[in-house]
N, C-alpha and C positions, 0 to 999 in steps of 0.2 A: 233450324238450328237455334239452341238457346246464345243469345245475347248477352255478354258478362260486361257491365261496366269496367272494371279492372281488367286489363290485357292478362296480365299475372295469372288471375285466377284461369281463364282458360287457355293459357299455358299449362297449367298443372294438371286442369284437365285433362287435356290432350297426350300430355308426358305419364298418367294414370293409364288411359286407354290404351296409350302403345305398352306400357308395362304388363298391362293384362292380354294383350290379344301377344304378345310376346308368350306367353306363361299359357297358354292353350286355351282361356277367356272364351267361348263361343259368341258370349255375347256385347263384348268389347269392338269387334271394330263396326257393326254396321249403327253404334255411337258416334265412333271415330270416322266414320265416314259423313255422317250426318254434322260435323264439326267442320269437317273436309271440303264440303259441298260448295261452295261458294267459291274456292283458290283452285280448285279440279275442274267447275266450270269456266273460270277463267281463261284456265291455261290450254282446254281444251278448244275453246274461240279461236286466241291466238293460233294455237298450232294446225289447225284448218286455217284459219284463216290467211298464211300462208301458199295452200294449196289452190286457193280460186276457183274456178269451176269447175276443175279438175278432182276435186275433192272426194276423196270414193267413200267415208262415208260420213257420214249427220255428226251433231252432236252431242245428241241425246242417246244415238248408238254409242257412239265412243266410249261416253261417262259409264253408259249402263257394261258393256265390256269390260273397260278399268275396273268396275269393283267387282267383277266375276274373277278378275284375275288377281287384284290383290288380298281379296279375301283369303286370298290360302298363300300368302306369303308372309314371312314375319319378318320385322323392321328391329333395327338395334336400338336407333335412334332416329330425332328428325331429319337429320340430314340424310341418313339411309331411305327413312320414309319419302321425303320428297324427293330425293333424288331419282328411287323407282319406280316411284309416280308417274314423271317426265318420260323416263326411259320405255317403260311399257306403254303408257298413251303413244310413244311416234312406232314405238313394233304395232300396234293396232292397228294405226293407218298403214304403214308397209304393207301389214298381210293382207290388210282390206284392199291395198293398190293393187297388189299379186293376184286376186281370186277376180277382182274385174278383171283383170287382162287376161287372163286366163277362160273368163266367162268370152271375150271377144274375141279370141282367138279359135274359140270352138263353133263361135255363134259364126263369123265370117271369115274365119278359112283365110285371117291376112296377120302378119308379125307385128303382134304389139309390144313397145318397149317396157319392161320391168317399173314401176316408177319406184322408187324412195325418198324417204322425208324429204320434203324440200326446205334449206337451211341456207342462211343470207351469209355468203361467203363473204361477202364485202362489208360486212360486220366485224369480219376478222383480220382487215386490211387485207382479203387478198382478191385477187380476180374470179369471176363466178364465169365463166367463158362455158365450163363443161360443169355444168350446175347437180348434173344427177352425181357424177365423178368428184364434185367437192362433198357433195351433202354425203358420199358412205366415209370419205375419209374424216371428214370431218365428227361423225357418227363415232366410227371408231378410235379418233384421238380421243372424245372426250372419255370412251371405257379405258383407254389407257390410262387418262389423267386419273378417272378416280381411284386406281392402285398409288398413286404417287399422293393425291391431295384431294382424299374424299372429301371435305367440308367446300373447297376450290369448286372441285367437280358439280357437288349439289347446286353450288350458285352459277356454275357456268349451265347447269341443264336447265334450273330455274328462270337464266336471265335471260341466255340466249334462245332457250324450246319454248319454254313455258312462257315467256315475252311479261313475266313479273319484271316491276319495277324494283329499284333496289329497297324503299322502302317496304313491298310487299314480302320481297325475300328473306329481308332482315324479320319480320314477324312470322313467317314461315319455319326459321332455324333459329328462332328465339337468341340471334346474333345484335352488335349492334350496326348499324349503316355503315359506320367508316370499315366494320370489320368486312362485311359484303364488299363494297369499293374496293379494298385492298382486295380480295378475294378474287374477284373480277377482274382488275386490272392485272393479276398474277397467272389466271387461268386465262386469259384473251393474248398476254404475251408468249406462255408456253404454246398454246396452239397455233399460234401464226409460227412460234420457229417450228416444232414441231411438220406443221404443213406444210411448209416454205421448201423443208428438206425432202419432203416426198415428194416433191415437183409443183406443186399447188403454185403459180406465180402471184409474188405481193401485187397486192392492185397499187396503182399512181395517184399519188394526191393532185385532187383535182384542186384549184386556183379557187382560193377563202377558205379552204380545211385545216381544222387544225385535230389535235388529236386529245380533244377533251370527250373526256367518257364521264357519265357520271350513273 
């Protein structure tokens, strides 16, 4: 990936590339991906890294999948782009968790459970007790949230999936930091009431927490 001493400039870059691969471009996004490269491997780490040994599949699978599938999808904007970025990389892993179990269930003739993303409910203030049972709800709060607060949603799939920091997010949606923070802190209190009321139980502060997020 070319190096731009100025942020700016490959911002514009990148806001080019989506305009062209927008506009039927063939040869705009495996630029934009090549731009891409470095924030998609990141977040692909993080998001395995998560799963622990259980992990059904690589990393290098993953990334190579992600741009099989985003290649034929068009992006509005950054935040659309990264948002289903995040979103497609954890269906990856789900289908990859689906077709092992499904390999083991044929191979040895014994009930393997389904697995899905695995997502740290107690990030959200709440209890992780039934962890497969938070990570779908949780899953699907956040597709709700992006009908209500698509730029929110981006940085909640960013901060919480993608495990970017809020500085990395803020150069990802070309936002500034406090705008992310604010963003974050609005999408982590939607979802915990959100979750709270479909049964999810708030987790208990434990003794020297306090509730600085940053």
């Amino acid at each position: 990936m070319e190096r731009f001493a100025d942020p700016g400039q490959r911002r514009q870059v990148i806001e080019e590339l989506l305009r062209r691969h927008h506009g039927g471009d063939a040869d705009a996004f495996p630029a934009l991906w090549r731009e891409l490269y470095d924030e998609v491997h990141r977040m692909a780490r993080s998001v395995l890294s998560r799963e622990g040994a259980r992990r059904p599949i690589d990393t290098t699978v993953l990334v190579h999948e992600l741009y099989l599938k985003l290649g034929g999808a068009s992006f509005e904007n950054r935040a659309h782009l990264f948002g289903s970025l995040v979103r497609m990389m954890g269906q990856i892993v789900i289908d990859a968790a689906r077709r092992r179990d499904r390999t083991r269930r044929r191979e040895h003739a014994v009930a393997v459970e389904t697995t899905e993303l695995t997502l740290d409910a107690a990030a959200l203030g709440l209890e992780s007790d039934a962890q497969q049972q938070a990570s779908v709800a949780i899953t699907g709060a956040l597709d709700e949230l992006d009908a209500l607060a698509p730029r929110a949603a981006a940085v909640a799939w960013l901060r919480f999936v993608g495990g970017l920091s809020v500085e990395q997010v803020a150069a990802c949606l070309d936002v500034s930091e406090r705008t992310v923070k604010g963003d974050w802190a609005f999408a982590r209190a939607w979802l915990h009431r959100e979750l709270t009321s479909r049964g999810l139980k708030p987790r208990q502060r434990r003794r020297g927490e306090n509730d600085a997020e940053t």
